[in-house]
PDB file of N, CA, C and O in Angstrom:
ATOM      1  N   UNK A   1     -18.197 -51.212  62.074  1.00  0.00           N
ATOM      2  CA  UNK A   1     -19.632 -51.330  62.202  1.00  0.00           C
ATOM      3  C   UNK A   1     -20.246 -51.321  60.795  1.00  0.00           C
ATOM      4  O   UNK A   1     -19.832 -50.669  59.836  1.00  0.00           O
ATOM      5  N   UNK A   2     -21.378 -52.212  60.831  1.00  0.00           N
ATOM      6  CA  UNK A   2     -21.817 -52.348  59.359  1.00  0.00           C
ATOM      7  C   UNK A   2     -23.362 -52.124  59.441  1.00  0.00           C
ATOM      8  O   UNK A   2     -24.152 -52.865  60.025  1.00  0.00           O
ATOM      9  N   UNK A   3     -23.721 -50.746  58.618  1.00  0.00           N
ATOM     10  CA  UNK A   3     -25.246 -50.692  58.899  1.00  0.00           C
ATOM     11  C   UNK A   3     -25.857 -51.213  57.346  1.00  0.00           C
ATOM     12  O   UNK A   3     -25.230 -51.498  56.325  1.00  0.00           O
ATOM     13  N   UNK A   4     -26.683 -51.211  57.498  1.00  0.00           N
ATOM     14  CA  UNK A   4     -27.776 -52.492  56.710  1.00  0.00           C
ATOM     15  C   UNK A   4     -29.002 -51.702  56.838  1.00  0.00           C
ATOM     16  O   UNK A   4     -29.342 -51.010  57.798  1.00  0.00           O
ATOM     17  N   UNK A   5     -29.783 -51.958  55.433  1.00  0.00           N
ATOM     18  CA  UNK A   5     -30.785 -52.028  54.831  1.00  0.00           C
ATOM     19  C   UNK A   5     -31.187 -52.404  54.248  1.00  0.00           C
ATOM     20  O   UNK A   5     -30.740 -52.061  53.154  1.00  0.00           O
ATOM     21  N   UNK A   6     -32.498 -53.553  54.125  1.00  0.00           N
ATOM     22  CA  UNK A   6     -32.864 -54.742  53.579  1.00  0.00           C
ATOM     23  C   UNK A   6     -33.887 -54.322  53.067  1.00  0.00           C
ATOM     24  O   UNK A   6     -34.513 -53.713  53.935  1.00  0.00           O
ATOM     25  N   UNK A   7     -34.650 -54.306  51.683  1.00  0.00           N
ATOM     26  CA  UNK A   7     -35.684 -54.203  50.714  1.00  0.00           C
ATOM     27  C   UNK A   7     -35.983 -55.505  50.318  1.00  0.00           C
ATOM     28  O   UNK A   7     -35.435 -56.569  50.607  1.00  0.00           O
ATOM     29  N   UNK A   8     -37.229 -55.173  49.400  1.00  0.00           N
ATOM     30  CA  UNK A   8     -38.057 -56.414  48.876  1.00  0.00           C
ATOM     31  C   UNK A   8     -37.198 -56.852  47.839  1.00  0.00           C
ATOM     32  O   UNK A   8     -37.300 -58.048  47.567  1.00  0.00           O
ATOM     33  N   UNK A   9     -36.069 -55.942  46.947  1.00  0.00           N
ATOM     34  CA  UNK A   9     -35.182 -56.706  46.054  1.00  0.00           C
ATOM     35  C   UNK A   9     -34.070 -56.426  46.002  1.00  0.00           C
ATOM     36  O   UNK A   9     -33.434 -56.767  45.005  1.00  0.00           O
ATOM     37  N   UNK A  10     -33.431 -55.698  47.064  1.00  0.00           N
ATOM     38  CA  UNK A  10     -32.256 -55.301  47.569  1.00  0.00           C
ATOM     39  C   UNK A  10     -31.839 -54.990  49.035  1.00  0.00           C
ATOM     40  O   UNK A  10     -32.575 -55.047  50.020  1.00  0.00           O
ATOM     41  N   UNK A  11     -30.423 -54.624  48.997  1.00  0.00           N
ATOM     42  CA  UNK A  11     -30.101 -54.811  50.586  1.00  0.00           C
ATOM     43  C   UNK A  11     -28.974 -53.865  50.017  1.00  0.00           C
ATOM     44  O   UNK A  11     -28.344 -53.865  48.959  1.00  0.00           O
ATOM     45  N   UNK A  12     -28.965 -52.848  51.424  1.00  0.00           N
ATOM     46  CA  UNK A  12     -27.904 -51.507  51.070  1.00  0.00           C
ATOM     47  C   UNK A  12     -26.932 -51.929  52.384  1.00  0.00           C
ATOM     48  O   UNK A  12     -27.453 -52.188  53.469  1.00  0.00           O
ATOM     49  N   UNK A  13     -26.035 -51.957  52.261  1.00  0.00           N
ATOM     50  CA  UNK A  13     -24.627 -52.090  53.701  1.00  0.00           C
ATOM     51  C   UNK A  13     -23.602 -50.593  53.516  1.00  0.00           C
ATOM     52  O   UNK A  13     -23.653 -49.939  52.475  1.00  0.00           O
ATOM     53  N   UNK A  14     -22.975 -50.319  54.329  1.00  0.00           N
ATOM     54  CA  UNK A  14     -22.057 -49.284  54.472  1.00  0.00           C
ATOM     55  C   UNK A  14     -21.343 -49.744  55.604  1.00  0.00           C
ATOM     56  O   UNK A  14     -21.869 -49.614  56.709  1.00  0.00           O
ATOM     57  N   UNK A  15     -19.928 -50.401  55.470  1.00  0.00           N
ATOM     58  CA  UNK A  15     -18.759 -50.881  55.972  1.00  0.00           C
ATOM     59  C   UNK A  15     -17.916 -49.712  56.709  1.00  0.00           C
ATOM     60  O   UNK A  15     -16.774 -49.503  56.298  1.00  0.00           O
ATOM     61  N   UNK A  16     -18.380 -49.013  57.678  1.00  0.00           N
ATOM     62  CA  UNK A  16     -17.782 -47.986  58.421  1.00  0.00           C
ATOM     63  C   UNK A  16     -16.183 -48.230  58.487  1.00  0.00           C
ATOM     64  O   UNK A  16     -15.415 -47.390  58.017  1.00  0.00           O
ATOM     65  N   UNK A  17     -15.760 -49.313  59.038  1.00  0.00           N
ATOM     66  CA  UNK A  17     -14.489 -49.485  58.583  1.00  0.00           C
ATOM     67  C   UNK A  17     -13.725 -49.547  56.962  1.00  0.00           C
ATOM     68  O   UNK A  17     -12.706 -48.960  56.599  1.00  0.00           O
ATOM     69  N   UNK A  18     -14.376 -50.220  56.388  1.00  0.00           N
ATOM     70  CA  UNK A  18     -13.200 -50.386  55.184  1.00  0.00           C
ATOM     71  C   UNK A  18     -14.224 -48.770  54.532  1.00  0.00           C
ATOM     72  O   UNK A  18     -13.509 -48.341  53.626  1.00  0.00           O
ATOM     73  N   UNK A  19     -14.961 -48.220  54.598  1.00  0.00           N
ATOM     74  CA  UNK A  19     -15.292 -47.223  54.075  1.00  0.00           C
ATOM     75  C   UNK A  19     -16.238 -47.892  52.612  1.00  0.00           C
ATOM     76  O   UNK A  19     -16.254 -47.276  51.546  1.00  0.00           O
ATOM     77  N   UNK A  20     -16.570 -48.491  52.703  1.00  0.00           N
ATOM     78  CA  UNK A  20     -17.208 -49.178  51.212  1.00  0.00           C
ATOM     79  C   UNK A  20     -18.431 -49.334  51.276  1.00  0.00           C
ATOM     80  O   UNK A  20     -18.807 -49.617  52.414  1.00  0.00           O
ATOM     81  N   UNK A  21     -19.263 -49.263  50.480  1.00  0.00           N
ATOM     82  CA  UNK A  21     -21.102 -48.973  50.361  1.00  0.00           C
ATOM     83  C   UNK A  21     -21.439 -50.265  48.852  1.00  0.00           C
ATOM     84  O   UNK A  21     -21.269 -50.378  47.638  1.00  0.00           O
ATOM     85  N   UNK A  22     -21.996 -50.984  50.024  1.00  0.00           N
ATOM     86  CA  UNK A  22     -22.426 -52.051  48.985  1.00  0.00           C
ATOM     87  C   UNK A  22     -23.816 -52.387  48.710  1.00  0.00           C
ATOM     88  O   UNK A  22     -24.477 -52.351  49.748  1.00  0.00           O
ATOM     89  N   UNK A  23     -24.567 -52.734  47.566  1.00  0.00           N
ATOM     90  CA  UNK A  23     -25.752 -53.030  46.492  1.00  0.00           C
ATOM     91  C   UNK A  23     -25.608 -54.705  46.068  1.00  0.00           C
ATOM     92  O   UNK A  23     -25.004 -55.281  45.163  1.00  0.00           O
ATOM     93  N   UNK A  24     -26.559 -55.215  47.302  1.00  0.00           N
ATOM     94  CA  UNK A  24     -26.681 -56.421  46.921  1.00  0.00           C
ATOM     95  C   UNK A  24     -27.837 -56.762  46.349  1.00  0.00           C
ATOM     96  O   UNK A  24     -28.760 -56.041  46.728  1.00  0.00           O
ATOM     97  N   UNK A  25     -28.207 -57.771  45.408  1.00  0.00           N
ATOM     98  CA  UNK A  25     -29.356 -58.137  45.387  1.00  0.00           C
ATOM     99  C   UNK A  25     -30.180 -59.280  45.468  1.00  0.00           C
ATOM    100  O   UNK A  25     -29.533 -60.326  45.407  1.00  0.00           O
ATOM    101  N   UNK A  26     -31.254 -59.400  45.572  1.00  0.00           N
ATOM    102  CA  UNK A  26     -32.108 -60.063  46.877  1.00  0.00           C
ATOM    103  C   UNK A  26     -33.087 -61.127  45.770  1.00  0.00           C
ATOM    104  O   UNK A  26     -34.090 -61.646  46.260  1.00  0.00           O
ATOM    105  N   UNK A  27     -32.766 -61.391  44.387  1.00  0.00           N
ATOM    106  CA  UNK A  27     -33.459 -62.266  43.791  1.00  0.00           C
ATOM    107  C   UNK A  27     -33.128 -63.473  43.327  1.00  0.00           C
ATOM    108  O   UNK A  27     -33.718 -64.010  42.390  1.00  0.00           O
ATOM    109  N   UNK A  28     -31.843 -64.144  44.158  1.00  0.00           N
ATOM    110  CA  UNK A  28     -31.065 -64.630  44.744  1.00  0.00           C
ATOM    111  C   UNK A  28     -29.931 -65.199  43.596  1.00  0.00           C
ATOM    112  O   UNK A  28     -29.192 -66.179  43.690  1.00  0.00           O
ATOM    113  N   UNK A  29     -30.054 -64.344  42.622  1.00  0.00           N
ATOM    114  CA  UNK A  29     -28.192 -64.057  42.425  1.00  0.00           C
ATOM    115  C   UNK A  29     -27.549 -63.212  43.095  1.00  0.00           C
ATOM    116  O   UNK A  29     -27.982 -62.119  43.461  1.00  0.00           O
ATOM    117  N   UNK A  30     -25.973 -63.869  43.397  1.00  0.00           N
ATOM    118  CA  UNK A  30     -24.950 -63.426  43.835  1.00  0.00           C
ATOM    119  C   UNK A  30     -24.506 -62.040  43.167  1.00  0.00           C
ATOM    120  O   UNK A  30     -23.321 -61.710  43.202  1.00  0.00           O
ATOM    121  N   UNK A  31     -25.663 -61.076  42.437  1.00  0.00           N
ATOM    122  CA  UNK A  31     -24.966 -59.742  41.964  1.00  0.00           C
ATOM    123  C   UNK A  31     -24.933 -58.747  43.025  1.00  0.00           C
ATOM    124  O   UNK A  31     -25.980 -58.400  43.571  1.00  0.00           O
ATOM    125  N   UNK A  32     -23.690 -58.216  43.389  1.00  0.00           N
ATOM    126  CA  UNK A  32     -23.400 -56.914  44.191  1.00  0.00           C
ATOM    127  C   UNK A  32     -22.807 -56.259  43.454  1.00  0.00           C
ATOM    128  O   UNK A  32     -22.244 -56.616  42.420  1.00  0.00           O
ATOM    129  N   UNK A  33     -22.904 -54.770  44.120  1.00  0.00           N
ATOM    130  CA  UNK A  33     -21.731 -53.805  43.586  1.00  0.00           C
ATOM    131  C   UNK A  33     -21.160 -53.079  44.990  1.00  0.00           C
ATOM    132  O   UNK A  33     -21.726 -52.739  46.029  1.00  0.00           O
ATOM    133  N   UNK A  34     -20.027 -53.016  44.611  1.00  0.00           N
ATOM    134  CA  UNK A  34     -19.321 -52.259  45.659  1.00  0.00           C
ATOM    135  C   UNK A  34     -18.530 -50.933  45.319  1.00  0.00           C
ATOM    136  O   UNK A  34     -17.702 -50.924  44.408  1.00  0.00           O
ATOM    137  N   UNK A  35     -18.825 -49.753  46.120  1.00  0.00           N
ATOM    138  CA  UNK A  35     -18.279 -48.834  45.729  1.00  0.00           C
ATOM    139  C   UNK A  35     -17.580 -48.096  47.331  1.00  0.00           C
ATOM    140  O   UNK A  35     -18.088 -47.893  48.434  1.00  0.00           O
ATOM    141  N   UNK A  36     -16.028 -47.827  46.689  1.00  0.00           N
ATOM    142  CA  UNK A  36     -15.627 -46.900  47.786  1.00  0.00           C
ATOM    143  C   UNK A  36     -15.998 -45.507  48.125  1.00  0.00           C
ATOM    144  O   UNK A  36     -16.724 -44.972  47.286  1.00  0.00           O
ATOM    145  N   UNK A  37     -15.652 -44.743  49.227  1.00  0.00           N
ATOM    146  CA  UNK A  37     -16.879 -43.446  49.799  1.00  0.00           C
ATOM    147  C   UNK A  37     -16.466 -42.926  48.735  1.00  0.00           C
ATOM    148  O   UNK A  37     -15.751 -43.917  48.588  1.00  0.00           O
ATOM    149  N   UNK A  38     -16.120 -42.029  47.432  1.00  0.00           N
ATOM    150  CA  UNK A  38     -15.430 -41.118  46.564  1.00  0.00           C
ATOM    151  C   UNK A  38     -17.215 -41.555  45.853  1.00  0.00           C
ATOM    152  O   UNK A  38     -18.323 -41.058  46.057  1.00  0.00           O
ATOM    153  N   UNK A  39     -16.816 -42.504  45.132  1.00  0.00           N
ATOM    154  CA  UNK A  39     -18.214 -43.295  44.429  1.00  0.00           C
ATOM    155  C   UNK A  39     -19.284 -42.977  44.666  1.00  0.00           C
ATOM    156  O   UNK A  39     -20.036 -42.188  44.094  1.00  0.00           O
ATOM    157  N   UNK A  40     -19.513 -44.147  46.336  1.00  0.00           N
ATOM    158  CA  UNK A  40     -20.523 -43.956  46.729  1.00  0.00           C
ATOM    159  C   UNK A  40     -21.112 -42.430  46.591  1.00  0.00           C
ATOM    160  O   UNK A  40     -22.220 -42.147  46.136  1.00  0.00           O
ATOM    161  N   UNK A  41     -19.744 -41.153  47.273  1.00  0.00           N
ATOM    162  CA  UNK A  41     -20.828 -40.306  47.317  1.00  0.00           C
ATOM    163  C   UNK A  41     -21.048 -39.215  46.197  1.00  0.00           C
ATOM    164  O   UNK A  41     -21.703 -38.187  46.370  1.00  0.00           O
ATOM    165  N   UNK A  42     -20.457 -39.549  45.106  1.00  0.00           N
ATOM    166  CA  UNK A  42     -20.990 -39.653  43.624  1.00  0.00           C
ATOM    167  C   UNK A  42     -21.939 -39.928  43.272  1.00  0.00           C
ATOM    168  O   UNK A  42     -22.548 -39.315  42.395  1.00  0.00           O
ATOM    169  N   UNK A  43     -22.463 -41.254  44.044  1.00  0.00           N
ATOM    170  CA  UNK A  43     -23.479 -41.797  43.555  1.00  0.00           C
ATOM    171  C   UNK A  43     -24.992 -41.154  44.384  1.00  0.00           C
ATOM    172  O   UNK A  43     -26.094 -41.170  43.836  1.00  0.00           O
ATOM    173  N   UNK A  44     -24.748 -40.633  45.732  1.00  0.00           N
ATOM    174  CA  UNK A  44     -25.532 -40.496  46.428  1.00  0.00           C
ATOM    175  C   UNK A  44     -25.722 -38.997  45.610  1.00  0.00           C
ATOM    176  O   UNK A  44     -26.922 -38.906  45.351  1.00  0.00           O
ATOM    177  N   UNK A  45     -25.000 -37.807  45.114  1.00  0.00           N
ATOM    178  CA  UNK A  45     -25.145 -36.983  44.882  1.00  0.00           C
ATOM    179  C   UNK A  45     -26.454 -37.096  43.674  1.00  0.00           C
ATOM    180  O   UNK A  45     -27.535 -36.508  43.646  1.00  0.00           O
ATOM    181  N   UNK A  46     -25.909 -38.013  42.808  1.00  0.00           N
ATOM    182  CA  UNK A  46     -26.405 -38.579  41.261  1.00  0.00           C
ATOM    183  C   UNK A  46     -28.218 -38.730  41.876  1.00  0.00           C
ATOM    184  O   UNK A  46     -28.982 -37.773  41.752  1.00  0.00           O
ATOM    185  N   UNK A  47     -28.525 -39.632  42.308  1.00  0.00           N
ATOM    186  CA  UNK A  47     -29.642 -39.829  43.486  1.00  0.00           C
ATOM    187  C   UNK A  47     -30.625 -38.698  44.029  1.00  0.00           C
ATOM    188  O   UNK A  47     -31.850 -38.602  43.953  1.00  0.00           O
ATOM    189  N   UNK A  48     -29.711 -37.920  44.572  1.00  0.00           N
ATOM    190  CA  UNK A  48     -30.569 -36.696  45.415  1.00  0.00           C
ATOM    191  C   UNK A  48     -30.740 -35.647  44.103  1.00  0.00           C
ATOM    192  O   UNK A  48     -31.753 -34.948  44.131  1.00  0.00           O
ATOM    193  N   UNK A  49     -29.935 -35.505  43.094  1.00  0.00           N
ATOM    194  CA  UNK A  49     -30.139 -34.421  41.960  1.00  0.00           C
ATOM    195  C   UNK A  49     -31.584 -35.281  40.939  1.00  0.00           C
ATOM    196  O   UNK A  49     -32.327 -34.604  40.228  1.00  0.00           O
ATOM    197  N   UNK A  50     -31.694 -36.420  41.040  1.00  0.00           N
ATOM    198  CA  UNK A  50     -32.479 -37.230  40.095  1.00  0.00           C
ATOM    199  C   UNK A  50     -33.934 -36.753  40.682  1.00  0.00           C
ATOM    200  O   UNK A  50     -34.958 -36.422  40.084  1.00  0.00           O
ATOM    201  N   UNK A  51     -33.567 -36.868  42.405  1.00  0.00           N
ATOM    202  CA  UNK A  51     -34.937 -37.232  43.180  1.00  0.00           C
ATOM    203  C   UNK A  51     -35.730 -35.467  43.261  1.00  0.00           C
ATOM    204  O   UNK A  51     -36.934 -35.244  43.139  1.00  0.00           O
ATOM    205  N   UNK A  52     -34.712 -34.494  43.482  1.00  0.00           N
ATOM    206  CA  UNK A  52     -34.993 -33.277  42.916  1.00  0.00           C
ATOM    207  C   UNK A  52     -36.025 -32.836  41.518  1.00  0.00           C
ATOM    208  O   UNK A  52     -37.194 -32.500  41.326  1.00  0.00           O
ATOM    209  N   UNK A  53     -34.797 -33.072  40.733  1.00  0.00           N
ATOM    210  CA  UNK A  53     -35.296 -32.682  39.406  1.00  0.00           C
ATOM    211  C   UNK A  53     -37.045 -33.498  39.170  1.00  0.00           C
ATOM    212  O   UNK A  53     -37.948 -32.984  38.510  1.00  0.00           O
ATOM    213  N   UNK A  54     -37.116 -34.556  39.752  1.00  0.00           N
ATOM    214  CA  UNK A  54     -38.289 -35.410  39.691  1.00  0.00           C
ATOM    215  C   UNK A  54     -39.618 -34.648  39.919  1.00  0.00           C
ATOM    216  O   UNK A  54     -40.611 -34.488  39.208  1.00  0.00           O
ATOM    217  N   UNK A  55     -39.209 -34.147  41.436  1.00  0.00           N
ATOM    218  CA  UNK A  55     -40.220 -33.525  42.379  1.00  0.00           C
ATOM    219  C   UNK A  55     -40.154 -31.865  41.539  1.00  0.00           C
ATOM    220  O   UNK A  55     -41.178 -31.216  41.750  1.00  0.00           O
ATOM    221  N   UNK A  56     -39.476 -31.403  40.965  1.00  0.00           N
ATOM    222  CA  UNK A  56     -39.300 -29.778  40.481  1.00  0.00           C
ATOM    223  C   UNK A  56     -40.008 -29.889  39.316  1.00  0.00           C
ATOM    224  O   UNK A  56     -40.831 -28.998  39.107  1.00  0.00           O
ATOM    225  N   UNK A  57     -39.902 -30.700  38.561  1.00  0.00           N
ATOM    226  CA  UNK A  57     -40.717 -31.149  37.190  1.00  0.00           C
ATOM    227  C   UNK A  57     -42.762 -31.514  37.635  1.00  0.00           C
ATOM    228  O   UNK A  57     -43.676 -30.921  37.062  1.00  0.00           O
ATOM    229  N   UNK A  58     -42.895 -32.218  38.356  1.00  0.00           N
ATOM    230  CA  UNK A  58     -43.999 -32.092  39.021  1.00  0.00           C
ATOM    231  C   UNK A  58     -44.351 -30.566  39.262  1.00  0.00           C
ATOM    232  O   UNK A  58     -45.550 -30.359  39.071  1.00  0.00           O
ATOM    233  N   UNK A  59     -43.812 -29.724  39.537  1.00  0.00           N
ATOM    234  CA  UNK A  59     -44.518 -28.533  39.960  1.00  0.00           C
ATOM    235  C   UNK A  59     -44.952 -27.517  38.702  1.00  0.00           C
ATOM    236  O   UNK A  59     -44.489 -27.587  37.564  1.00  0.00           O
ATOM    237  N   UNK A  60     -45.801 -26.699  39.104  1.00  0.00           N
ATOM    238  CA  UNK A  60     -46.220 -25.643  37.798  1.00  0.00           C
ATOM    239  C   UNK A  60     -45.141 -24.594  37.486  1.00  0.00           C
ATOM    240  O   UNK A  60     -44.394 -24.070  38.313  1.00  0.00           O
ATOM    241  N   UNK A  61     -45.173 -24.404  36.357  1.00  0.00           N
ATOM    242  CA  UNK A  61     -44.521 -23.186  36.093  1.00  0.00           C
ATOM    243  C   UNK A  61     -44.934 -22.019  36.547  1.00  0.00           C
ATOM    244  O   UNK A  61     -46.157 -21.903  36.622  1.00  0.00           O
ATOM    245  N   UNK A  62     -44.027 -20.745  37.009  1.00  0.00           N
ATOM    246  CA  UNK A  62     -44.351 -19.838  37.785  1.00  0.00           C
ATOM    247  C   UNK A  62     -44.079 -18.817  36.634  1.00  0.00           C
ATOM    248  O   UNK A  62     -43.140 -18.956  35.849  1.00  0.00           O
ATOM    249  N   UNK A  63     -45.124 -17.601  36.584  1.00  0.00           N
ATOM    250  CA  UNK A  63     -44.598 -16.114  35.644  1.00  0.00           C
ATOM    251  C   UNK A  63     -44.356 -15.224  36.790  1.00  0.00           C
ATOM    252  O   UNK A  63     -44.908 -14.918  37.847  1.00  0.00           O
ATOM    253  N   UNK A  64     -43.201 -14.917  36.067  1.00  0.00           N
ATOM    254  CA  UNK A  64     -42.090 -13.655  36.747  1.00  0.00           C
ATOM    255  C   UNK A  64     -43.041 -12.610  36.533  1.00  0.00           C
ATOM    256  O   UNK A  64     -43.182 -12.056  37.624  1.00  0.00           O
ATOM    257  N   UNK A  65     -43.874 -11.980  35.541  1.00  0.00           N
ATOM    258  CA  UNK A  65     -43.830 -10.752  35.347  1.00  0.00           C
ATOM    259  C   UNK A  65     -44.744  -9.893  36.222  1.00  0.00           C
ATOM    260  O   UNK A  65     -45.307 -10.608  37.051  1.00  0.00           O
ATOM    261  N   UNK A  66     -45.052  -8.729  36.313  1.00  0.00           N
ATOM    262  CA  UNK A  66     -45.427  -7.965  37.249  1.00  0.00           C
ATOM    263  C   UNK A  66     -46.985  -8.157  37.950  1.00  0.00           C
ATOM    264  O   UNK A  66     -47.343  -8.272  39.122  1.00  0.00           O
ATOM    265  N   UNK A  67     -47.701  -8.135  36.698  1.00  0.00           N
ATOM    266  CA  UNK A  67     -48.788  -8.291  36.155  1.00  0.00           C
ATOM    267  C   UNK A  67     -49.632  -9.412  36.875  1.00  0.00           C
ATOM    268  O   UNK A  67     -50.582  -9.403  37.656  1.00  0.00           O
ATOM    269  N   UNK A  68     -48.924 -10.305  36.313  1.00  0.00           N
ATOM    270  CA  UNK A  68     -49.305 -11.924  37.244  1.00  0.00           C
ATOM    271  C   UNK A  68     -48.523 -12.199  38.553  1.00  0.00           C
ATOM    272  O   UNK A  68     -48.831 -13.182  39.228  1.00  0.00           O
ATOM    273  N   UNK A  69     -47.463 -11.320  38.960  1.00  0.00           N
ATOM    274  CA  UNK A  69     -47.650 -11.479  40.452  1.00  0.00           C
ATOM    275  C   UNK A  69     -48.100 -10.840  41.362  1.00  0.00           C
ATOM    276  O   UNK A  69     -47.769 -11.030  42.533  1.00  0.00           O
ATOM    277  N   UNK A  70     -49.128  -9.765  40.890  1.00  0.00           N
ATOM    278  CA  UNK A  70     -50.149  -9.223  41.818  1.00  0.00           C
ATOM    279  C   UNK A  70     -51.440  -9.190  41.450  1.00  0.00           C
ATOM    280  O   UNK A  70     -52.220  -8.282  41.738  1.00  0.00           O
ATOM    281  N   UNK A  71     -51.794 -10.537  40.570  1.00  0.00           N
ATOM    282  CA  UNK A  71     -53.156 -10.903  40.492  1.00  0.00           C
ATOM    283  C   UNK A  71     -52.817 -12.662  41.092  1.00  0.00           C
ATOM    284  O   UNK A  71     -52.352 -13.691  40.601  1.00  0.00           O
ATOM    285  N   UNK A  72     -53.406 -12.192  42.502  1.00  0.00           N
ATOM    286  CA  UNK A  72     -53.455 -13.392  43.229  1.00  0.00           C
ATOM    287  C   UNK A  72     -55.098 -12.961  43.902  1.00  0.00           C
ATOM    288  O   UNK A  72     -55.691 -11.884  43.955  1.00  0.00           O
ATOM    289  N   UNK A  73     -55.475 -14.399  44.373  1.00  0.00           N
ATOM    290  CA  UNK A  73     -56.572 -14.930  44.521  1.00  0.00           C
ATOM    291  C   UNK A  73     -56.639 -14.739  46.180  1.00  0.00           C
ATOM    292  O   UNK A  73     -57.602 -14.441  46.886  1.00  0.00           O
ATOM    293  N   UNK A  74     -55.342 -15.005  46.510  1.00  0.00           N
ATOM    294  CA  UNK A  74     -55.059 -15.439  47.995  1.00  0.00           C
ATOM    295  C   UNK A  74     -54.040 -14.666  48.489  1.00  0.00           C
ATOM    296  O   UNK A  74     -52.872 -14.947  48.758  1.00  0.00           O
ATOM    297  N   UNK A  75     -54.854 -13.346  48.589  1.00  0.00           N
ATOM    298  CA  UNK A  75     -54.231 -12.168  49.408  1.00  0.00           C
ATOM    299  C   UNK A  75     -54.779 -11.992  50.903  1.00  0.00           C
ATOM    300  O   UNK A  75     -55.951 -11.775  51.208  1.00  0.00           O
ATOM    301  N   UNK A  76     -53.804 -12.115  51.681  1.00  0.00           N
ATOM    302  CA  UNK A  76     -54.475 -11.888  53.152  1.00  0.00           C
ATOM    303  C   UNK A  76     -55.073 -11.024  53.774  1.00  0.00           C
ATOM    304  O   UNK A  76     -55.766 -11.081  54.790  1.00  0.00           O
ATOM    305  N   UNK A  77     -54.549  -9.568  52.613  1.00  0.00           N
ATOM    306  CA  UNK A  77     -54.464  -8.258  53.458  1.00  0.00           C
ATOM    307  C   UNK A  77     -54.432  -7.303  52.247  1.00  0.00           C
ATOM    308  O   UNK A  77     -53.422  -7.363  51.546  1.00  0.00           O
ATOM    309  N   UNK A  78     -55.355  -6.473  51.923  1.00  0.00           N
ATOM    310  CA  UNK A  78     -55.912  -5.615  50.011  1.00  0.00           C
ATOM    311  C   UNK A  78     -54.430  -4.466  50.354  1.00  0.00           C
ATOM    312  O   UNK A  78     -53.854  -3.939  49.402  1.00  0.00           O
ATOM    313  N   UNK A  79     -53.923  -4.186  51.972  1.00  0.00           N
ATOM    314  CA  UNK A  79     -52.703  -3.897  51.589  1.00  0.00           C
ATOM    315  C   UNK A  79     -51.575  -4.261  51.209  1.00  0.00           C
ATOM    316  O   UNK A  79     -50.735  -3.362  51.178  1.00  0.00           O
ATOM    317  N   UNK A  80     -51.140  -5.604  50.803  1.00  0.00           N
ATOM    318  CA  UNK A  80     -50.260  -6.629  50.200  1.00  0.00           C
ATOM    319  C   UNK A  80     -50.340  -6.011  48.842  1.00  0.00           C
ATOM    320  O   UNK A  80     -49.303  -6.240  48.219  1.00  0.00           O
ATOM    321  N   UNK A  81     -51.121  -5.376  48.232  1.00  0.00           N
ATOM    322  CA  UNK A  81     -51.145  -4.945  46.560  1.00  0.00           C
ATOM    323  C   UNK A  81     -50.618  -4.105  46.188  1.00  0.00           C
ATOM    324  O   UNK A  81     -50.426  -3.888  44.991  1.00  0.00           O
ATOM    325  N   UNK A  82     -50.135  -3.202  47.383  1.00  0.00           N
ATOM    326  CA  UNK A  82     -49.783  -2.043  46.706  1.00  0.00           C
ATOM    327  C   UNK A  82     -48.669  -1.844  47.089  1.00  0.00           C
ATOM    328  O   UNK A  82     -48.186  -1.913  48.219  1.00  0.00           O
ATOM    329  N   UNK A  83     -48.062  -1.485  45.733  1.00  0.00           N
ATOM    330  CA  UNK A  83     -46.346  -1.204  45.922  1.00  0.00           C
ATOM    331  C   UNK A  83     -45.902   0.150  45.880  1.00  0.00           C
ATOM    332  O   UNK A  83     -46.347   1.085  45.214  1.00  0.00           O
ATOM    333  N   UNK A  84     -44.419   0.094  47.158  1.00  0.00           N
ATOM    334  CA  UNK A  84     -43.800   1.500  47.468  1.00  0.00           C
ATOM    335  C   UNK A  84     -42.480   2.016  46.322  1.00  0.00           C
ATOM    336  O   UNK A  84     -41.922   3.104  46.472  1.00  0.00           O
TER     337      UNK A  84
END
């Protein structure tokens, strides 16, 4: 079974039988790449750590220290402040 995914400048396949994950592209040269599952999921790892780090970099930096984590704005309950 061969599943497929077709984009505006590419097309993703995964060959359930021969095990192979192929990158064609759609601007109508004959360039593909083919990679067996070891690769591929090398590559998928490479991908999800990129798409991470992307979205983690977007976010604010957080302070650890005591000080600034019990001066919050958005306390539900004035007993949330006080520590045992």
């Amino acid at each position: 079974m061969i599943i497929k995914k077709e984009l505006k400048n590419a097309t993703f396949e995964y060959d359930e039988d021969s095990k192979v994950f192929t990158l064609l592209d759609n601007t109508g040269s004959s360039q593909f790449i083919s990679l067996n599952k070891v690769y591929a999921f090398a590559f998928m790892r490479f991908v999800v750590r990129m798409a991470q780090r992307n979205w983690l970099r977007s976010k604010k930096t957080i302070d650890k220290t005591a000080e600034n984590m019990l001066e919050s704005e958005h306390v539900d309950h004035p007993d949330q402040m006080k520590l045992l």
